[in-house]
PLY file of the C-alpha trace (Angstrom):
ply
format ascii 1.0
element vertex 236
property float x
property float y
property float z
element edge 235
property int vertex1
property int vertex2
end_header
26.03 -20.23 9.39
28.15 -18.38 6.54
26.25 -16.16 3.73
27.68 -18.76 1.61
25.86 -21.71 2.52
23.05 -19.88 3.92
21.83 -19.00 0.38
23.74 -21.75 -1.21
21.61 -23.05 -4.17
19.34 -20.13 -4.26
18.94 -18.98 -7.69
18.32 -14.76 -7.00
21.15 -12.68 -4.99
20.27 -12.67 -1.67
19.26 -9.01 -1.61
16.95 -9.37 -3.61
15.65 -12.65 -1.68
15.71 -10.06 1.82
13.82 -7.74 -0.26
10.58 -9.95 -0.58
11.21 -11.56 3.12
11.28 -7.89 4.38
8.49 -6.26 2.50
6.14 -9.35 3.24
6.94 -9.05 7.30
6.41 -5.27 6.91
3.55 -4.56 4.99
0.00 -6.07 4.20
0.88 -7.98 1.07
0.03 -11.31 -0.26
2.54 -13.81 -2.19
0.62 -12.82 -5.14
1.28 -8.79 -4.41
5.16 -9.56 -4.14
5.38 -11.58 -7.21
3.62 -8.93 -9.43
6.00 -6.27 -7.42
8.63 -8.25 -8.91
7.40 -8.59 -12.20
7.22 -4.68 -12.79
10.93 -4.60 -11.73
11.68 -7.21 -14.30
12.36 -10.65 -11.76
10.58 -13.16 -12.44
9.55 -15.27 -8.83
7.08 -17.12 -8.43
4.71 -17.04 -5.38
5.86 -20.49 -3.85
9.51 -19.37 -4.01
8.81 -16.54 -2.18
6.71 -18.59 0.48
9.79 -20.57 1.13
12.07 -17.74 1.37
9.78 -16.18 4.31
9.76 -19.83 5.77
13.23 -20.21 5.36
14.97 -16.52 6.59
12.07 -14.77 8.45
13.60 -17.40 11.87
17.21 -15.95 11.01
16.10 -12.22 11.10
14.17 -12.71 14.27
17.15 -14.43 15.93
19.63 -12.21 14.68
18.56 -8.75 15.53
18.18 -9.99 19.22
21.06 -8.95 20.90
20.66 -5.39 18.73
17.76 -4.68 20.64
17.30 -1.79 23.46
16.69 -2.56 26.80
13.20 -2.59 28.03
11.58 -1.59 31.17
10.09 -3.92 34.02
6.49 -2.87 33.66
5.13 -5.54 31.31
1.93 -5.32 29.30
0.78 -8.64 28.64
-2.25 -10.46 26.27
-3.27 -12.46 23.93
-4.90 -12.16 20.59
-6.26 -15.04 17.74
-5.01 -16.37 14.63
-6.66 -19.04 12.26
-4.45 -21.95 11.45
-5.85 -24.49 9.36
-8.98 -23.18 9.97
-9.16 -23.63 14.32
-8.36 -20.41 16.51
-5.04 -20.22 18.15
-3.59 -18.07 20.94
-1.16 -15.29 20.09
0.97 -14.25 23.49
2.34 -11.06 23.52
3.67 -8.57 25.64
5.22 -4.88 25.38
6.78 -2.80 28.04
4.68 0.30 29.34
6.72 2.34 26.40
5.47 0.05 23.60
8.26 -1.59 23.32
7.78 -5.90 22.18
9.01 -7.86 24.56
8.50 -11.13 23.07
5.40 -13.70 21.57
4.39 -16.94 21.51
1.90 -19.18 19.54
-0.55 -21.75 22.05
-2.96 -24.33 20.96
-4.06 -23.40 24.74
-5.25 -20.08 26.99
-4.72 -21.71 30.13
-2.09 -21.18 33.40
0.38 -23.27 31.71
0.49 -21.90 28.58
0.78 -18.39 30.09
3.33 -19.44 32.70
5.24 -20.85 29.23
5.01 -17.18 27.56
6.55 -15.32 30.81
9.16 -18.01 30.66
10.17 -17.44 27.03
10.12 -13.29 27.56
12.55 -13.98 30.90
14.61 -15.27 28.89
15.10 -12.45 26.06
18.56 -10.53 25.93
16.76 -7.22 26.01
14.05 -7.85 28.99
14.20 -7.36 32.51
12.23 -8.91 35.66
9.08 -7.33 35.67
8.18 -5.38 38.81
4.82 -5.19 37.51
2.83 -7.06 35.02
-0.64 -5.88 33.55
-2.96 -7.91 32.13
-6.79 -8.54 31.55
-9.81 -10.49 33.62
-8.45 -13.73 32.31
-8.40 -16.03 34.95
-4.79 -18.12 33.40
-2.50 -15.17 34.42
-3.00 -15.65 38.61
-2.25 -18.81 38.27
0.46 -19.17 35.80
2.13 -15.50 38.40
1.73 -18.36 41.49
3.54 -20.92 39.68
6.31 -18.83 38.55
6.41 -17.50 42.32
6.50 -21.01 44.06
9.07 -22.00 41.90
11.14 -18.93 42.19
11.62 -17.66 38.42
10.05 -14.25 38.96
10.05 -12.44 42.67
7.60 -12.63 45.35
7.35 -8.78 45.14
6.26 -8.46 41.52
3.08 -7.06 41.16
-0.17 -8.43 38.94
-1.92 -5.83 37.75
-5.30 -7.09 35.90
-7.17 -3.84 34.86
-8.04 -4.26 30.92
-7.93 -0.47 30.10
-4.53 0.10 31.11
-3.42 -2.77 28.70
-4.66 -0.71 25.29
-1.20 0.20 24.67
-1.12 -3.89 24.02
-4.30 -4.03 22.17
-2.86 -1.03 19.80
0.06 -2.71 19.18
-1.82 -6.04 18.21
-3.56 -4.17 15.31
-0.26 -3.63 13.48
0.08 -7.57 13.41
-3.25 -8.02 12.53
-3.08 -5.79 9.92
0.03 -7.63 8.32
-1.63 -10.94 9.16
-4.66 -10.29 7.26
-4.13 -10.54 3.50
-2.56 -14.33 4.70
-6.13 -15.74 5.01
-5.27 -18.20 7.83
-1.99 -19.99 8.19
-1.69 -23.92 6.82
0.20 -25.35 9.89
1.47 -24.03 13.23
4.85 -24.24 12.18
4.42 -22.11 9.18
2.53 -19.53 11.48
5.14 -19.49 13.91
8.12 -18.94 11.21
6.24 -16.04 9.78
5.13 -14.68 12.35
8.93 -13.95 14.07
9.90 -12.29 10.95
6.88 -10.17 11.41
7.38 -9.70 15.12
11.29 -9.07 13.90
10.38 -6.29 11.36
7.70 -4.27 13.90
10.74 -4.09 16.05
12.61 -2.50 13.69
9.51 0.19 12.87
8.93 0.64 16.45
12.83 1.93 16.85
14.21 -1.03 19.22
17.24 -1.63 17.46
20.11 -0.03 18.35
21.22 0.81 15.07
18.24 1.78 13.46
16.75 5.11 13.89
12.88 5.18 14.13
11.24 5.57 10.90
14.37 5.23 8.90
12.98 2.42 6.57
17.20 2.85 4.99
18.85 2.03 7.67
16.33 -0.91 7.76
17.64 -2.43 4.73
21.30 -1.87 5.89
20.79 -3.23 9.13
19.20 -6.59 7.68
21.67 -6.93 4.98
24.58 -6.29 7.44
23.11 -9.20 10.06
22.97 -11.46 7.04
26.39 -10.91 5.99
25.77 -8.85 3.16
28.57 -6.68 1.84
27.60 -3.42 1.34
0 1
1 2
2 3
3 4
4 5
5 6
6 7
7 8
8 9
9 10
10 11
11 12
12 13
13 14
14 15
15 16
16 17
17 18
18 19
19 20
20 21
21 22
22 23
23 24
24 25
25 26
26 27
27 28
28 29
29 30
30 31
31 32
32 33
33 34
34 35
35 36
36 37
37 38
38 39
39 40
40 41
41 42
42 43
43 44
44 45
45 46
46 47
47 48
48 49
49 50
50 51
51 52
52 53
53 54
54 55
55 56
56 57
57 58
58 59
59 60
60 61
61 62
62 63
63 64
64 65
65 66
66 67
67 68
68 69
69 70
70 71
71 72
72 73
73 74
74 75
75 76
76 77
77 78
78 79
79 80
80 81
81 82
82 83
83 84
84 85
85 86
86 87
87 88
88 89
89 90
90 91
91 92
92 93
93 94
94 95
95 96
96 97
97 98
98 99
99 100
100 101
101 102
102 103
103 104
104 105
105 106
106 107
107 108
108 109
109 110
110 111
111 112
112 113
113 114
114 115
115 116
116 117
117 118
118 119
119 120
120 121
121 122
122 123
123 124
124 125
125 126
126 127
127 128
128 129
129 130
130 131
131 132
132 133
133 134
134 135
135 136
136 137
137 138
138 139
139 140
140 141
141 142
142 143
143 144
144 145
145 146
146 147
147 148
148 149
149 150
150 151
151 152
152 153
153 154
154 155
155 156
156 157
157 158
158 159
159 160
160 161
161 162
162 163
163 164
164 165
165 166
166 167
167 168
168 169
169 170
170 171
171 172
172 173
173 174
174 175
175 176
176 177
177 178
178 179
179 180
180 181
181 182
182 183
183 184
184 185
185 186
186 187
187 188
188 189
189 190
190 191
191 192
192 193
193 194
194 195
195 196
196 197
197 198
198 199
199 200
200 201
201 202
202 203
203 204
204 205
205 206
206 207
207 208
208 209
209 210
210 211
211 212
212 213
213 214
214 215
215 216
216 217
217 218
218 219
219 220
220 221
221 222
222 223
223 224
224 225
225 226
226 227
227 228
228 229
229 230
230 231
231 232
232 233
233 234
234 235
């Protein structure tokens, strides 16, 4: 889709509409927080505009910085945290590489063998992920069988290793606290699909803190800005 019609009708120039989907994804802020932010710069937004900007372009930044990201490694880290949406727990997949780098996510109504077999699928799948010779993961009884499906049914090797030893996965459970922490002001999610839109824009931006884009240097929060602008089709 062009820059054109991708902000088409918006009434703020699309940097400044980045701006607010960035900083939301990247820091612990509320819609409230953003719209005073914007206030003291002299734009007036109001908090539901910006709710449908994250909704809207926090999908596109996800999808777009994919095939910008570095190559991971083939020993997987691999759990699951929780997340209120309207109210009920659901099941946050994720999984990092034995450097820390994200390999990919996933939001389940379920913790069961399917839904796990599901997950592995989607991170197979990524442009920066490789077949796992080994996978660690906790005591949770899913992840044998959902490794035995995807065995019988050829998608990973035979040879690839199951590792289930919980205190070799805290480099997982570190990484989950940076989500959590961004997650937080949010109180709870309204639907899944709201949850899940947000929640690759904040998956997209921890990539981009964590270093995994090519172009980015780590802890260049510039470069950020250029990088997302750039993928956009933002003249500089």
């Amino acid at each position: 889709m062009s820059t054109a019609s991708l902000f088409k009708w918006r009434h703020f120039l699309p940097e400044i509409i980045l701006l607010n989907v960035r900083w939301y994804c990247r820091y612990a802020l509320s819609y409230r927080d953003l719209e005073e932010m914007m206030q003291e710069r002299g734009v007036e937004v109001d908090y539901s505009t910006l709710n449908r900007w994250v909704l809207k372009y926090s999908p596109g930044m996800d999808k777009r910085i994919r095939s910008h990201l570095k190559l991971t490694n083939d020993s997987w880290r691999v759990d699951e945290t929780y997340l209120k949406v309207r109210g009920l727990w659901k099941y946050l997949y994720r999984a990092v590489d034995s450097e820390g780098n994200t390999l990919d996510f996933m939001l389940s109504a379920k913790r069961d063998g399917k839904a796990a077999a599901r997950f592995f699928r989607k991170v197979l799948k990524g442009q920066h992920t490789q077949a796992p010779r080994v996978i660690t993961v906790d005591k949770n009884a899913a992840y044998p069988v959902a490794i035995d499906a995807l065995k019988a049914d050829e998608t990973i090797e035979k040879e690839t290793e199951l590792r289930q030893d919980k205190y070799l996965n805290n480099i997982i459970e570190q990484d989950h606290r940076h989500i959590k922490r961004i997650v937080k002001p949010m109180m709870g999610f309204k639907t899944s699909n709201t949850a899940r839109r947000t929640l690759s824009g904040i998956e997209a931006m921890n990539m981009m803190r964590k270093g995994q884009v090519k172009e980015i240097d780590q802890g260049n929060s510039v470069s950020q800005v250029r990088f997302i602008e750039a993928i956009f089709g933002i003249a500089a």
